[in-house]
C-alpha positions as CSV (number, residue, x, y, z in Angstrom):
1,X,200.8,254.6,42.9
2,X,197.4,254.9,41.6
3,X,194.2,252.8,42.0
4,X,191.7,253.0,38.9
5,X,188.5,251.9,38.4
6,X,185.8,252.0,35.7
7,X,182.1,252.3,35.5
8,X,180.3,251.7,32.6
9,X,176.7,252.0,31.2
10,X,176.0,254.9,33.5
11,X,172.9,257.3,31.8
12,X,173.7,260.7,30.5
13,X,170.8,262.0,31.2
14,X,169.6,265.9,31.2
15,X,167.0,267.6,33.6
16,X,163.9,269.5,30.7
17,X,163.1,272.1,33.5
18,X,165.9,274.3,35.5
19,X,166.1,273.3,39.2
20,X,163.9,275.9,41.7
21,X,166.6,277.5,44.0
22,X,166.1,276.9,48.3
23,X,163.7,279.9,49.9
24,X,163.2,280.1,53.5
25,X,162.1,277.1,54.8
26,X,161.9,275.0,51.6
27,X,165.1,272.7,50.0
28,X,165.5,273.2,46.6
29,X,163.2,271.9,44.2
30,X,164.2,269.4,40.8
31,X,161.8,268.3,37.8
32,X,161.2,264.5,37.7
33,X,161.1,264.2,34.3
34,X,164.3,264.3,32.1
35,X,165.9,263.9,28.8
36,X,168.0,260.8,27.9
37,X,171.1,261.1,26.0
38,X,172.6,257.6,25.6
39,X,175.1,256.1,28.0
40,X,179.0,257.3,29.3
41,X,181.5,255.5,30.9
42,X,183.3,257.1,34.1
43,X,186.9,256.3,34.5
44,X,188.4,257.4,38.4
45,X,191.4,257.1,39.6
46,X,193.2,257.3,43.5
47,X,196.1,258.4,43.9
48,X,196.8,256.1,47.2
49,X,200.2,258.4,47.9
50,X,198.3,261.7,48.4
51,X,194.7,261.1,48.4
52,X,194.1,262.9,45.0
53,X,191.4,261.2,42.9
54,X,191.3,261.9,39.1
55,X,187.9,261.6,36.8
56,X,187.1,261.4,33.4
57,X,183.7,261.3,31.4
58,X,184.6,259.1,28.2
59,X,182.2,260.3,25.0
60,X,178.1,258.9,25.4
61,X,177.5,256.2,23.5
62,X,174.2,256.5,21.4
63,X,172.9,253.1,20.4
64,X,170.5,254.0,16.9
C-alpha cells in the first residue's frame, strides 16, 4: 500500500559560490546569494507496509 503526495511550485534554485567546508571550531559556511532556475515539482511516495519512501524530481518548469 502506498501513500503519495505532491508538492508543487518548489524553486530550483542553484548556490553561484561552492559551500566552505567545517574547520576546527567553525560549521560550514554557504553563499547567500544564488541562481534561480525556474520551478519543479516533487512527487514522494510511503510505502506504509515497510516504511520505504520513494522520490522523484519532475522536469523545472521555466515560465519565459
Amino acid at each position: 500500500m502506498l501513500s503519495v503526495d505532491e508538492k508543487s511550485q518548489i524553486q530550483a534554485l542553484e548556490r553561484t559560490q561552492p559551500s566552505l567546508p567545517m574547520k576546527k571550531g567553525r560549521l560550514g559556511t554557504m553563499a547567500h546569494d544564488y541562481k534561480r532556475n525556474g520551478t519543479t515539482t516533487l512527487f514522494a511516495a510511503l510505502n506504509v507496509l515497510d516504511g520505504t519512501v520513494i522520490g522523484k524530481n519532475m522536469q523545472r518548469h521555466r515560465h519565459q
